[in-house]
C-alpha positions, -999 to +999 in steps of 0.1 A: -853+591-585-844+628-576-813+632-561-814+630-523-798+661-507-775+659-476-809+662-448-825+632-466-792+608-465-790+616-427-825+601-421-821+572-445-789+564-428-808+554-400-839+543-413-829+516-439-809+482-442-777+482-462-789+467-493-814+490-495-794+518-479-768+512-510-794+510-537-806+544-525-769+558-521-760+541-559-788+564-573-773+594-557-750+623-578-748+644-549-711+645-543-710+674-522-738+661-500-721+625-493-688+640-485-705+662-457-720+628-445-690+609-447-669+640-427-699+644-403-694+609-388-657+605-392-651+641-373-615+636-358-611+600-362-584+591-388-606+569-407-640+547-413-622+518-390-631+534-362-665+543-363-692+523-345-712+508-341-712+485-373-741+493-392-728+528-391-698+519-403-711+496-436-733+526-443-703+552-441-682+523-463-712+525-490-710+563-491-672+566-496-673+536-523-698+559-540-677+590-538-649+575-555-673+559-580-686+590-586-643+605-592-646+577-619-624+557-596-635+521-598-606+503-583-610+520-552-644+521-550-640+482-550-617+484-528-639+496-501-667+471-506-642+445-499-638+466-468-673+465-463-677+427-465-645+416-438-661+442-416-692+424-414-695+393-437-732+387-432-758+380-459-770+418-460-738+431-465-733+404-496-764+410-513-757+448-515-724+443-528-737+417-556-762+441-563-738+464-572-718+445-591-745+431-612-735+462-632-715+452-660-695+481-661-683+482-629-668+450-629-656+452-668-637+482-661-618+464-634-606+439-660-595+463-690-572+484-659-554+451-651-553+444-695-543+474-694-513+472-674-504+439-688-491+455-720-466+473-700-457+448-678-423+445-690-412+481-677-412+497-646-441+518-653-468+495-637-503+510-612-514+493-584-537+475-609-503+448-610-481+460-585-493+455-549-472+468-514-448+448-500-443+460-469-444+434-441-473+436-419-467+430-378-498+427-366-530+406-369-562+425-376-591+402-377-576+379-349-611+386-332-630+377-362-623+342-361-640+314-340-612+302-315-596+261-324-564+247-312-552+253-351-561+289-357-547+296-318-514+277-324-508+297-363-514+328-342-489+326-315-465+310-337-469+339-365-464+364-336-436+350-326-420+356-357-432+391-360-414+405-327-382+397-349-396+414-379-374+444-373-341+431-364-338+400-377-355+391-412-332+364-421-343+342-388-381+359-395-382+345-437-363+309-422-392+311-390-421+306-423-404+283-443-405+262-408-439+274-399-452+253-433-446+221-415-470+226-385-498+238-405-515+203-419-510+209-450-530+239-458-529+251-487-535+289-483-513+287-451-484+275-472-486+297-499-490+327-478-459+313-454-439+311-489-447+348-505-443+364-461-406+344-465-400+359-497-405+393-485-383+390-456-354+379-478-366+409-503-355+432-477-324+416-468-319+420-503-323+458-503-298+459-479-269+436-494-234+451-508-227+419-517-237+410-555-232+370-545-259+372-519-276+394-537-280+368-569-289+339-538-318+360-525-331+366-559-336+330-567-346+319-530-373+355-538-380+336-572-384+300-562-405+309-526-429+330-554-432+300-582-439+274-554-466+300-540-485+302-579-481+269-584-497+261-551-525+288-554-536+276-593-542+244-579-558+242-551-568+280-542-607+299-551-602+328-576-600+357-549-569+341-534-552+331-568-553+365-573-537+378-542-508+353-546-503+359-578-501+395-579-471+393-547-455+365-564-453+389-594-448+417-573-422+402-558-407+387-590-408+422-610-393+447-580-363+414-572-357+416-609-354+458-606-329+456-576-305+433-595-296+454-619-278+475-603-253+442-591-252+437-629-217+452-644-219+473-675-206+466-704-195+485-732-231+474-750-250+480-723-235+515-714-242+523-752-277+511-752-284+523-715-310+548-729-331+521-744-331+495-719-331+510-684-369+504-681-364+470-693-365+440-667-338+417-661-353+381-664-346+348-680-364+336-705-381+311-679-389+338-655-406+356-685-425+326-689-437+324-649-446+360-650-466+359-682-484+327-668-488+345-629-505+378-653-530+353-676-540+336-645-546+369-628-572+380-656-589+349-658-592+349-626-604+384-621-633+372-646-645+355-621-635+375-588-644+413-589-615+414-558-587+420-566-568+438-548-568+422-511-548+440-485-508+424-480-516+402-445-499+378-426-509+341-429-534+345-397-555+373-413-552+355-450-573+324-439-601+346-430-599+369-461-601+330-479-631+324-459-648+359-459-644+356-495-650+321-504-689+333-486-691+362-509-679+344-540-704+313-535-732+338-537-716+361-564-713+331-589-748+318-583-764+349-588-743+355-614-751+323-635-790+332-632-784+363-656-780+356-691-763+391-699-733+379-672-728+346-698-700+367-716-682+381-685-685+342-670-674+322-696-689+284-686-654+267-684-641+291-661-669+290-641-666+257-637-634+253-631-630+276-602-664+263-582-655+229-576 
């Protein structure tokens, strides 16, 4: 088809569903003309979050994953679908995004970034393929999204609870999720999420300590809270989530590992081969082991999930980005499976294994 000029997106914007809406906008080279869209409807607001009403916003969503497409920037342009889909996780919404990523390309080019940041993940030179923030968040965002139960209400107010300390007191805040494990029933994704939240408060007492003795004791409470987390996530977690564990548990595992060094005395070797191994990490040969299992699990895991880069959340907002994606994935893999030419981006075994 001809590409559609700014006048003919502004009437198809209203006039069409999202699937087709993003079938129309993934046939469209017209940078200049979806920018002008996109700025038209965000005007003064800071960003897409605050447009309404929803359909609007899906619509906008599809335009600016296209734009970044477009700057041959794939990881963000996934990004935003996944933005797309916890905005509004309805069938629509899912079938456009499958649609999408029925394109091998797309989802192929996710994988080779995060292979390709594999073979440097021994330095400190890592994207945000690997290397996710860990900044703690304080607020819930989907808390609306969820239909209310006595479980979900009692995770939320104890989770906010521990929150209001967030800024004064992370020692009591990281001790507060470690606790908060035991009222949970046993959920897995609770637990795991409770584990890699606790790890990150004792990451930033960390970043504050003089001491190298309590430095070394928040490294390995950092490195146990993040190897109880993987282990808990390859077992009993779907793909999306494995990956979003994973990559904080190695997050987590590689900066810990950067802030020790400088507790580690120098040594007349080391001084003389500084040069050489200041990008090096400092890990043992079993936390060498953990992080090269936590990056194999993330690409076959990524084979199967196109997300994979899920937004740092606290343990409230992580069991409906389980849930939100579980839908999607459930779809994704059957569709999937119908297409021969997916057979050798879904290899059989893992397909099996991860839709039990």
């Amino acid at each position: 088809m001809d590409d559609l000029s700014y006048k003919q997106i502004n009437v198809l914007t209203y006039d069409l569903s999202v699937k087709d809406y993003t079938k129309v906008i993934n046939q469209t080279f017209n940078i200049g003309a979806l920018k002008r869209k996109l700025h038209e409807y965000i005007g003064h607001k800071r960003n897409i979050d605050d447009v309404f009403p929803i359909h609007c916003r899906l619509k906008l969503y599809i335009i600016e994953s296209q734009i970044s497409k477009l700057e041959n920037n794939n990881l963000k342009s996934l990004n935003i679908l996944h933005k797309a889909l916890l905005c509004h996780t309805v069938d629509d919404v899912i079938e456009a995004i499958i649609w999408l990523l029925k394109n091998n390309y797309y989802h192929q080019t996710i994988i080779q970034t995060l292979i390709g940041d594999i073979s440097k993940w021994n330095t400190t030179e890592l994207s945000n393929a690997l290397i996710v923030d860990i900044n703690l968040p304080k607020i819930c965002v989907h808390y609306k999204d969820f239909v209310s139960s006595p479980h979900l209400k009692m995770i939320r107010k104890y989770e906010t609870s521990i929150t209001k300390r967030l800024d004064i007191d992370h020692l009591s805040a990281g001790l507060s999720y470690i606790d908060m494990c035991m009222a949970v029933g046993g959920d897995p994704t609770c637990v795991a999420s409770n584990f890699i939240l606790a790890a990150i408060c004792f990451y930033e007492l960390m970043k504050k300590c003089v001491d190298a003795d309590k430095a070394y004791a928040y490294r390995n409470v950092i490195n146990d809270l993040s190897i109880q987390s993987f282990f808990l996530s390859r077992r009993y977690l779907p793909p999306h989530m494995q990956i979003y564990i994973c990559k904080l548990a190695f997050t987590l595992m590689t900066k810990t590992s950067q802030l020790f060094k400088r507790y580690v005395t120098l040594t007349p070797l080391t001084l003389s081969s500084n040069k050489t191994q200041s990008k090096q990490l400092l890990v043992t040969k079993q936390q060498s082991l953990i992080l090269s299992e936590l990056l194999k699990n993330i690409v076959n895991s990524a084979k199967i999930s196109p997300f994979i880069q899920l937004p740092t959340s606290l343990s409230y907002d992580t069991l409906y980005l389980e849930l939100t994606g579980q839908k999607f994935l459930t779809k994704f893999l059957n569709k999937m499976a119908n297409h021969k030419r997916q057979q050798e981006l879904f290899p059989a075994h893992l397909y099996q294994q991860n839709t039990r």
